[in-house]
C-alpha positions as CSV (number, residue, x, y, z in Angstrom):
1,X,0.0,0.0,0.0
2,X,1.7,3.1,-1.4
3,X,1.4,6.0,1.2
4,X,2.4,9.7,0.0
5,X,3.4,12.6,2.1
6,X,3.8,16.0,1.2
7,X,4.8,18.1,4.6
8,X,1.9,17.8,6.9
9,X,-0.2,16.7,4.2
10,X,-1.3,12.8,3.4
11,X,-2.1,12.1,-0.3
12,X,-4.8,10.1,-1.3
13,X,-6.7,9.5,-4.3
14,X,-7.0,12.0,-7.3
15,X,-10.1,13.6,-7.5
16,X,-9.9,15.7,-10.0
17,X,-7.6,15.8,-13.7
18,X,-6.7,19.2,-16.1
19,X,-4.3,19.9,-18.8
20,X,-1.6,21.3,-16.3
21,X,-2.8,19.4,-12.9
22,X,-3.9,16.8,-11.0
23,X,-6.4,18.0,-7.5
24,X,-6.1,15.3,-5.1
25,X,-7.8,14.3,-2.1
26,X,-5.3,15.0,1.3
27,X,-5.4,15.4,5.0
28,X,-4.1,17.7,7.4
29,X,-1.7,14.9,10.0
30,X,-1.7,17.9,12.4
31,X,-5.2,18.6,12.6
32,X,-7.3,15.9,10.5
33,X,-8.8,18.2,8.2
34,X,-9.8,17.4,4.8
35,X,-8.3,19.5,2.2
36,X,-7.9,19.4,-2.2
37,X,-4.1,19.4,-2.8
38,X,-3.8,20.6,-6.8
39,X,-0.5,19.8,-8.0
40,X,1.2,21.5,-11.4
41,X,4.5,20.8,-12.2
42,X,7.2,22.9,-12.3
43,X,8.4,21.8,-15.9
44,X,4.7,21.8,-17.4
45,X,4.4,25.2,-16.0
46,X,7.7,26.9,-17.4
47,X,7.6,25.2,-20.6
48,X,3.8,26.8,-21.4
49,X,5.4,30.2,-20.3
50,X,1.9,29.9,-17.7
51,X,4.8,31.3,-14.9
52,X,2.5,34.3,-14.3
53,X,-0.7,33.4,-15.1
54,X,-0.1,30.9,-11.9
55,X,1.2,33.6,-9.9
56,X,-2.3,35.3,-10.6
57,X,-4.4,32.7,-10.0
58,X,-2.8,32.2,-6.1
59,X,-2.8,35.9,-5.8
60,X,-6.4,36.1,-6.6
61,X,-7.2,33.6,-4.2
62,X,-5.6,34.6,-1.7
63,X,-7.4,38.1,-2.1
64,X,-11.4,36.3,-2.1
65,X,-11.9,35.5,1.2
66,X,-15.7,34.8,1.2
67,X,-18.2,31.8,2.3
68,X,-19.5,31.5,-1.0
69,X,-16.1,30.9,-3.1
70,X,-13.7,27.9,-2.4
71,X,-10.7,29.2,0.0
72,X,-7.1,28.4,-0.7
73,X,-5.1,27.6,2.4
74,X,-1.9,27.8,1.8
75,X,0.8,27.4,-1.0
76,X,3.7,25.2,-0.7
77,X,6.8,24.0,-3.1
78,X,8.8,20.5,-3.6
79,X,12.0,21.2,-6.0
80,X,10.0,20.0,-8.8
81,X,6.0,20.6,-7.8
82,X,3.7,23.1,-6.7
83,X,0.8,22.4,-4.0
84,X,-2.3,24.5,-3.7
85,X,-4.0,23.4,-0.6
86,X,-7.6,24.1,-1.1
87,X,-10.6,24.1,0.8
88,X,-12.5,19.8,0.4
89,X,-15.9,21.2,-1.1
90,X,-18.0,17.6,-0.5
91,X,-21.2,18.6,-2.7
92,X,-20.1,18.1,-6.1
93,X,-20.9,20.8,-9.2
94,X,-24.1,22.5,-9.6
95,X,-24.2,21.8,-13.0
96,X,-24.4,17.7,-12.1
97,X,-27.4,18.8,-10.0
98,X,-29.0,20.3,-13.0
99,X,-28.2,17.6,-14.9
100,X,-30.0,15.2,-13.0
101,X,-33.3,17.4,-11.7
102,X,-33.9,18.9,-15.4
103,X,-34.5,22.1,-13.9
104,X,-34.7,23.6,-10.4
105,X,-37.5,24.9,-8.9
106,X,-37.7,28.9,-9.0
107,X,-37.1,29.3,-5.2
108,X,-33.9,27.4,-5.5
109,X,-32.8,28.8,-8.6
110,X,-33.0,32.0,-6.7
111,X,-31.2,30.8,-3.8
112,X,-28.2,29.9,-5.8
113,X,-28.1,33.2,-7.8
114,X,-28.4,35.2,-4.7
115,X,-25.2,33.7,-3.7
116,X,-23.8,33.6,-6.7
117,X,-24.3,37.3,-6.9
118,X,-22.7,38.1,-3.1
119,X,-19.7,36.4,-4.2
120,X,-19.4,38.1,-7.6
121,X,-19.6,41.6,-5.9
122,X,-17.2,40.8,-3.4
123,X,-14.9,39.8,-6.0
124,X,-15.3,43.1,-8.2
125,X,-15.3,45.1,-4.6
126,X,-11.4,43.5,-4.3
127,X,-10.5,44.2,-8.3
128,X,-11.3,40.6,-9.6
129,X,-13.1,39.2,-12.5
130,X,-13.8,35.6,-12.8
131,X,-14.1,35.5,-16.9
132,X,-15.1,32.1,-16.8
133,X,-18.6,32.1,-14.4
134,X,-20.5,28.6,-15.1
135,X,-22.0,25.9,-13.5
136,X,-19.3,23.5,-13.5
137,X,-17.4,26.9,-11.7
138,X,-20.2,26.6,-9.2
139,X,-19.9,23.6,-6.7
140,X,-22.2,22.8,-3.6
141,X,-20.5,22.2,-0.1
142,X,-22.5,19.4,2.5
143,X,-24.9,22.0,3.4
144,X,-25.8,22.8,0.1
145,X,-24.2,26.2,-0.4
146,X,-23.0,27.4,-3.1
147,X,-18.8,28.1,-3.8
148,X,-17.3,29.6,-6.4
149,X,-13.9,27.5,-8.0
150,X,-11.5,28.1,-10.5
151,X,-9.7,31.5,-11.0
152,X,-7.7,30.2,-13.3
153,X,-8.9,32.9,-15.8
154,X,-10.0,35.7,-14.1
155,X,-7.9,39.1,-14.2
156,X,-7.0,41.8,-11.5
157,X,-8.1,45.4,-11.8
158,X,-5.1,46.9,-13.2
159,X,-4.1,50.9,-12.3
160,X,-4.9,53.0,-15.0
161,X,-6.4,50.7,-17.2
162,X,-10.3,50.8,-18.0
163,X,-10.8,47.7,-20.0
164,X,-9.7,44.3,-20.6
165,X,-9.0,42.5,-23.9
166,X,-8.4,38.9,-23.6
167,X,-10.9,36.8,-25.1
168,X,-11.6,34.2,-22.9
169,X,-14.2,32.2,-20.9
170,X,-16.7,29.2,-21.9
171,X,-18.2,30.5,-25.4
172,X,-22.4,29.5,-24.4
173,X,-21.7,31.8,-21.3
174,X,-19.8,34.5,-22.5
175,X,-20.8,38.3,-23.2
176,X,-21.2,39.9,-26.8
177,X,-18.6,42.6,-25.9
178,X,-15.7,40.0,-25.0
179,X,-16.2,38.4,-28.5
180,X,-15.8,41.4,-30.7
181,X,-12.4,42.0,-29.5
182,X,-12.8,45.9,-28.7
183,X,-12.3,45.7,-25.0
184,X,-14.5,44.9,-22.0
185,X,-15.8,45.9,-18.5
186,X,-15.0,42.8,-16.4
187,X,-17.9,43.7,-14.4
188,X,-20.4,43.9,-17.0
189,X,-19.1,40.4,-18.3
190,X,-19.6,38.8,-15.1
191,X,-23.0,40.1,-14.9
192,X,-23.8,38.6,-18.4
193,X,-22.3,35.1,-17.3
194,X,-24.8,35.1,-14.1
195,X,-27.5,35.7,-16.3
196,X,-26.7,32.8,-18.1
197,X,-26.0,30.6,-15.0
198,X,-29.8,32.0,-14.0
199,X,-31.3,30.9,-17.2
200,X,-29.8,27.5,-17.2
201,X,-30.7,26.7,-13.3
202,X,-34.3,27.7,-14.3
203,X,-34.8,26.2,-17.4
204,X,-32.2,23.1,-17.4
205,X,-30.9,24.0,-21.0
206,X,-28.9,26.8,-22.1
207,X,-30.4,30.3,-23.8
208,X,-27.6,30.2,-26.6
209,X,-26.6,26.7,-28.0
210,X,-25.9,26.0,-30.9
211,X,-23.5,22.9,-32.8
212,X,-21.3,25.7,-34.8
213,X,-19.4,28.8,-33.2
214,X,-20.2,31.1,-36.0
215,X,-24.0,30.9,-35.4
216,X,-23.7,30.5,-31.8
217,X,-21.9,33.7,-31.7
218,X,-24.7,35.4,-33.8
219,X,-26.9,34.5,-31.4
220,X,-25.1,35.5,-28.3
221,X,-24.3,39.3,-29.8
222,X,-28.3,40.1,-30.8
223,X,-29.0,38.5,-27.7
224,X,-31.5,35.5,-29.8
225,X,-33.0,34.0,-26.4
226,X,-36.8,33.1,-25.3
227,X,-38.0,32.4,-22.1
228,X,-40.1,29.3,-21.2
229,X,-43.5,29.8,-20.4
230,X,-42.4,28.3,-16.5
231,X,-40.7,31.8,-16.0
232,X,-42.4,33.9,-13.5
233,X,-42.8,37.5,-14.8
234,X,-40.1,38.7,-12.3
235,X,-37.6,36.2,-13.5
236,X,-37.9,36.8,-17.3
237,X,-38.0,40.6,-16.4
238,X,-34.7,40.5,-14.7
239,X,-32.8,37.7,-16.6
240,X,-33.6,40.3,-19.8
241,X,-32.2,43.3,-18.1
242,X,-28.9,41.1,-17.7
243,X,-29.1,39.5,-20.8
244,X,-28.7,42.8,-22.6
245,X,-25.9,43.0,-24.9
246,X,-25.1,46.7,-24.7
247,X,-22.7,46.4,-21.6
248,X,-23.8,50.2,-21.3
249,X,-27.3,49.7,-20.9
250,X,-27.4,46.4,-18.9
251,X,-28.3,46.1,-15.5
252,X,-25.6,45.9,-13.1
253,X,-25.4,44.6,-9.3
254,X,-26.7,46.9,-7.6
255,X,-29.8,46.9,-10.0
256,X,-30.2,43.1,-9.6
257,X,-29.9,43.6,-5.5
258,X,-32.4,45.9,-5.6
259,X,-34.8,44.3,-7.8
260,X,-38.1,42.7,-6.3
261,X,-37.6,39.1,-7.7
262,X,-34.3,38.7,-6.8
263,X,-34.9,40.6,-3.1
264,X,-37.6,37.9,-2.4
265,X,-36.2,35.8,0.7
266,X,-33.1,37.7,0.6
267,X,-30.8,37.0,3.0
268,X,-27.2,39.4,2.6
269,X,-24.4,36.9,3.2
270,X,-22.0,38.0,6.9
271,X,-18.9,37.3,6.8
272,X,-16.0,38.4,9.8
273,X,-13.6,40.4,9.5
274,X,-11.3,41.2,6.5
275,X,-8.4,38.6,6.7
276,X,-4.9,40.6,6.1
277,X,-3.3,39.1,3.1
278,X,0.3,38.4,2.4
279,X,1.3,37.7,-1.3
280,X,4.9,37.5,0.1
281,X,5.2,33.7,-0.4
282,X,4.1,33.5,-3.9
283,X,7.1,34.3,-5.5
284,X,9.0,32.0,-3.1
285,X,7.3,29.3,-4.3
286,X,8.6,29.8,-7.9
287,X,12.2,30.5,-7.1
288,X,15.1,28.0,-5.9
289,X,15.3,29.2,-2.0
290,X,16.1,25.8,-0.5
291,X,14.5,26.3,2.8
292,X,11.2,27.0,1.0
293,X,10.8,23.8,-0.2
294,X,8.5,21.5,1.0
295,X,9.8,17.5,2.3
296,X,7.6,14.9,-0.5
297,X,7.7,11.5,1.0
298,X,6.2,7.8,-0.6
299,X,6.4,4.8,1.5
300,X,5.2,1.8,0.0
301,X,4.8,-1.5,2.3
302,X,6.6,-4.9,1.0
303,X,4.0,-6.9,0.5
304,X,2.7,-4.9,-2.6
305,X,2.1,-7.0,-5.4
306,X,0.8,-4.2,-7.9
307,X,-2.5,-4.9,-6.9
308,X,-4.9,-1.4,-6.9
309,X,-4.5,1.0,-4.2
310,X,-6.5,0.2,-0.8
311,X,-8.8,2.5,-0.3
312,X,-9.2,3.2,3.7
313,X,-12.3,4.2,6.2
314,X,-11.7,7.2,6.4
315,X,-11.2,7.6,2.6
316,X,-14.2,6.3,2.1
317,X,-16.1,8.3,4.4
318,X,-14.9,11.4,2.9
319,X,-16.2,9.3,-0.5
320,X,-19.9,9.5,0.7
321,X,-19.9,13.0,2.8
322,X,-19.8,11.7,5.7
323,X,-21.1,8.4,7.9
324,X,-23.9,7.6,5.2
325,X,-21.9,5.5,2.6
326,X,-25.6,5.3,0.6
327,X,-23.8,7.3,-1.9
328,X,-21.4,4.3,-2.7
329,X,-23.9,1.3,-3.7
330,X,-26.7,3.3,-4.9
331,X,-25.7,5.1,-8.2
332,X,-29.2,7.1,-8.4
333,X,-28.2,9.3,-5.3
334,X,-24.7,9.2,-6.7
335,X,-25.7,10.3,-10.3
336,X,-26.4,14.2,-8.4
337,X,-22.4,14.2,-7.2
338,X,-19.6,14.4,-9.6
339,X,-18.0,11.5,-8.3
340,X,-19.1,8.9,-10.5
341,X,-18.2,5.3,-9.4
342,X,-19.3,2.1,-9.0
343,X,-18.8,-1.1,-7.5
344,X,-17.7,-4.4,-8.3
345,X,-17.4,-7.9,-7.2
346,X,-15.2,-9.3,-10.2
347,X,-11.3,-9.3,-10.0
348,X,-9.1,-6.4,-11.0
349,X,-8.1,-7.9,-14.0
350,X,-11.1,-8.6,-15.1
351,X,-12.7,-4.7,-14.5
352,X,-9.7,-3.6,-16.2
353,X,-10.3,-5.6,-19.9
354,X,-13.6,-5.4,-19.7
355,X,-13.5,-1.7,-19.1
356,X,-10.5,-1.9,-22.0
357,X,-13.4,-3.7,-24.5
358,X,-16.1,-1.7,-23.9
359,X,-14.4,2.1,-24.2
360,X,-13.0,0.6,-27.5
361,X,-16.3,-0.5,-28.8
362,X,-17.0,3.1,-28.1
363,X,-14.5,4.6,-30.1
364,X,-12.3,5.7,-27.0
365,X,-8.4,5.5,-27.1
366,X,-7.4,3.3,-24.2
367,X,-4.2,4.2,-22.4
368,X,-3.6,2.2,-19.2
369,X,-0.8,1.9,-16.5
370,X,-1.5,-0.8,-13.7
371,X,-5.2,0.0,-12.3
372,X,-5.2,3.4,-13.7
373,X,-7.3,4.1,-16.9
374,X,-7.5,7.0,-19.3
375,X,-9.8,7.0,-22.4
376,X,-9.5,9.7,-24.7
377,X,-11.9,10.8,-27.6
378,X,-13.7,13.9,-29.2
379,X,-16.6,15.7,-27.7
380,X,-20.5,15.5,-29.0
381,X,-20.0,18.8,-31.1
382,X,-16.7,17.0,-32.8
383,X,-14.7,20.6,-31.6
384,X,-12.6,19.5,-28.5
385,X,-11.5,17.0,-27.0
386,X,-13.3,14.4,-24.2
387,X,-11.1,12.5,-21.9
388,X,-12.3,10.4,-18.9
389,X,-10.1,8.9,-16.2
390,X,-10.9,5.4,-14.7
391,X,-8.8,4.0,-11.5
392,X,-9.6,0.9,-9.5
393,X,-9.4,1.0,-5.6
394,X,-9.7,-1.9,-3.3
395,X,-11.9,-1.3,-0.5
396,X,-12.3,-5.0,1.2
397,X,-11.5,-8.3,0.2
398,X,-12.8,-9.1,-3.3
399,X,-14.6,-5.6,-3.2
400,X,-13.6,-3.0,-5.5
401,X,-14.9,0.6,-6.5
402,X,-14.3,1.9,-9.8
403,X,-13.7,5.6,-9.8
404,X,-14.9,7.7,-13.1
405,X,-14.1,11.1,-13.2
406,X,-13.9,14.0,-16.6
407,X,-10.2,15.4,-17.4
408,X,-11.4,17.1,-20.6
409,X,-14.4,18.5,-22.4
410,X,-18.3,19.1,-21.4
411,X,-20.1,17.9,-18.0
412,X,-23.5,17.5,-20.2
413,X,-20.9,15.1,-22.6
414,X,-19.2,13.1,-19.4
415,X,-23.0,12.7,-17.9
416,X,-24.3,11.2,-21.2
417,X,-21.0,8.7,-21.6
418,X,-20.8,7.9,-17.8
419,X,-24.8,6.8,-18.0
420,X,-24.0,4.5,-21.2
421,X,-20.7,3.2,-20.1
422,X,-22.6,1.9,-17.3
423,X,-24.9,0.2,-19.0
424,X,-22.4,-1.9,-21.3
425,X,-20.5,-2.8,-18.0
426,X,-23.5,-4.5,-16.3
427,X,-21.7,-7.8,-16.2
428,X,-19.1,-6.2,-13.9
429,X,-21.1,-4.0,-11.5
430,X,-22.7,-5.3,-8.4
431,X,-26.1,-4.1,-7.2
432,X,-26.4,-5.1,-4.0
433,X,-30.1,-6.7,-2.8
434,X,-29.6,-5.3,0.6
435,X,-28.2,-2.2,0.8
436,X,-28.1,-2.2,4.5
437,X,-26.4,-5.7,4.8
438,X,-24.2,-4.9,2.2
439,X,-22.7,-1.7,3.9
440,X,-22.6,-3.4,6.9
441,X,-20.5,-6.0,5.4
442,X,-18.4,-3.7,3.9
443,X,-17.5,-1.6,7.0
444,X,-16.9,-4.7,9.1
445,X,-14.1,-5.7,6.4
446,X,-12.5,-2.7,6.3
447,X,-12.1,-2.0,10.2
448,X,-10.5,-6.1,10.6
């Protein structure tokens, strides 16, 4: 059993996979907290000159400390990594919620876009535009809040300078004015990207979509969007005063506070006191100081013989949010989360090839390296790519979970391939009779 250290921190298992890193699930040895270590290499990060745009990202995050967006921390440094240590947010994306309920109901909708809209203004209060707001941005912590993740993109006010020109963000959710490549309010972009995020929680499909850029941007700059008829009056009113796209004319935050849908039930977000912030270490972190550099440290016990990691207790509690482990045998309440898996009762091998046969039936590219999968293909629209990561834990004796997780291209396109994949693997996956007695079974194995 391979066991990974990284200072105070204990590694586990990945549970998340980009381009430039890997977010993994750790705990705090001195306190027992939970936390999301992203990793990026040194190397990947020099050689895609992304030196600064890293430095920004940190910065940023050190700068938004609210309840509603995900908190970093700390930052630390091996000689050849950088850690982000980031706040465990156990609720998954809103967009798999959306996904799986069709649509929310108005009153919830609200409730998400009220703190969606706290958070945004707090932001622009401290300089910062996300550039990239969307639902797969949004995720939901255990009590069903909503956090805002991934700054990867966003920009800091700069002195002296009104607008900003890079043309960035997730094309469906982004503003007229930052497509026609004359500059942009940040603010006003923002706005737009809520109003989208509004739209979509409401009506469970987007305003603009369409299968070819060129026509989806059309769209997007005339602002070519109808309302269903399960809009309230209120709703359609204000979504159209933020779906404007004249950034001069459209209705900024402290419209949308003030207006008489959104106010409805309005509870203003407390937070304490404004945390100092010291950006002093971030440049440490990128240099060679020695004595900055954190201690990395894998054990692995001698009895390991290349079998899939052993997934432990409290690995697995963390797995299901908590003491309820529902969330690991029955895949409808596990369809709402973003961490796909399932269980089976076959050997490793065995859910390895026949994982291997089905993704190439599908047309996937199979790369493997022990019980660690990676199936690469193109996404629905045939624009991007869609990559899906597969890895194989043991959790008790003959008893193994299959964990399925997106590394590239749409959550709508990972929801569709994760429900069909399923269903070609039904000779492997075990649906247990008795929940109860099968939970029980499962937690006595793993504490022997």
């Amino acid at each position: 059993m391979v066991k990974r250290k990284v200072g105070k921190y204990e590694v586990g298992r990945t549970i998340g996979e980009g381009t430039f890193a890997k977010v993994k699930f750790a705990q705090n040895m001195d306190t027992g907290e939970s936390v999301a270590m992203k990793i990026l290499a040194k190397s990947s990060i020099l050689k895609h000159k992304m030196v600064n745009q890293i430095k920004r990202e940190i910065s940023i995050m050190k700068i938004v400390r609210h309840p509603n967006i995900v908190r970093l921390h700390e930052v630390l440094a091996s000689h050849t990594k950088i850690y982000i240590i980031l706040e465990f947010i156990t609720g998954g994306e809103l967009f798999d919620k959306i996904v799986h309920q069709g649509r929310l109901q108005e009153a919830e909708s609200r409730k998400y876009f009220q703190q969606l809209i706290d958070a945004v203004d707090y932001c622009h209060s401290k300089g910062v535009y996300h550039r990239d707001l969307k639902p797969e941005n949004l995720l939901l912590d255990s009590r069903g809040n909503l956090k805002i993740s991934d700054f990867g993109l966003s920009a800091l006010r700069q002195q002296g300078v009104g607008l900003l020109h890079t043309t960035c963000g997730t094309p469906n959710y982004v503003a007229p004015e930052v497509l026609s490549h004359q500059g942009y309010d940040g603010s006003a972009a923002d706005v737009w990207s809520c109003g989208v995020i509004l739209f979509v929680l409401m009506a469970g499909y987007l305003p603009f979509d369409e299968a070819d850029l060129p026509t989806l941007y059309r769209k997007v700059s005339a602002a070519e969007f109808s309302c269903p008829p399960w809009f309230s009056f209120g709703a359609k009113t204000l979504i159209h005063k933020i779906l404007d796209p004249n950034p001069n004319t459209r209705i900024r935050i402290e419209g949308i506070r003030k207006d008489e849908w959104f106010r409805k039930t309005y509870m203003p977000i407390r937070h304490g006191e404004e945390e100092e912030v010291n950006l002093d270490d971030i440049d440490a972190v990128f240099g060679d100081i020695e004595d900055q550099f954190v201690t990395e440290h894998t054990q692995e016990s001698q009895d390991n013989d290349g079998g899939p990691l052993i997934m432990n207790a409290f690995e697995m509690i963390t797995l299901s949010q908590g003491l309820n482990l529902s969330a690991l045998f029955d895949r409808r309440q596990d369809y709402i989360k973003r961490q796909t898996r399932f269980v089976s009762r076959q050997p490793a091998k065995t859910i390895i090839s026949t994982i291997e046969v089905v993704a190439e039936s599908l047309g996937f590219k199979v790369h493997s390296r022990g019980y660690k999968m990676r199936l690469e293909g193109v996404s629905s629209n045939k624009m991007g790519q869609f990559a899906v990561v597969l890895e194989v834990y043991e959790v008790a004796p003959s008893l193994f979970m299959v964990d399925v997780r997106k590394a590239a291209g749409n959550t709508l396109d990972y929801h569709k391939f994760y429900k069909n994949f399923c269903s070609k693997l039904a000779t492997i996956i075990w649906k247990p009779m008795e929940g109860s007695a099968a939970k029980s079974t499962v937690l006595r194995s793993m504490t022997r």
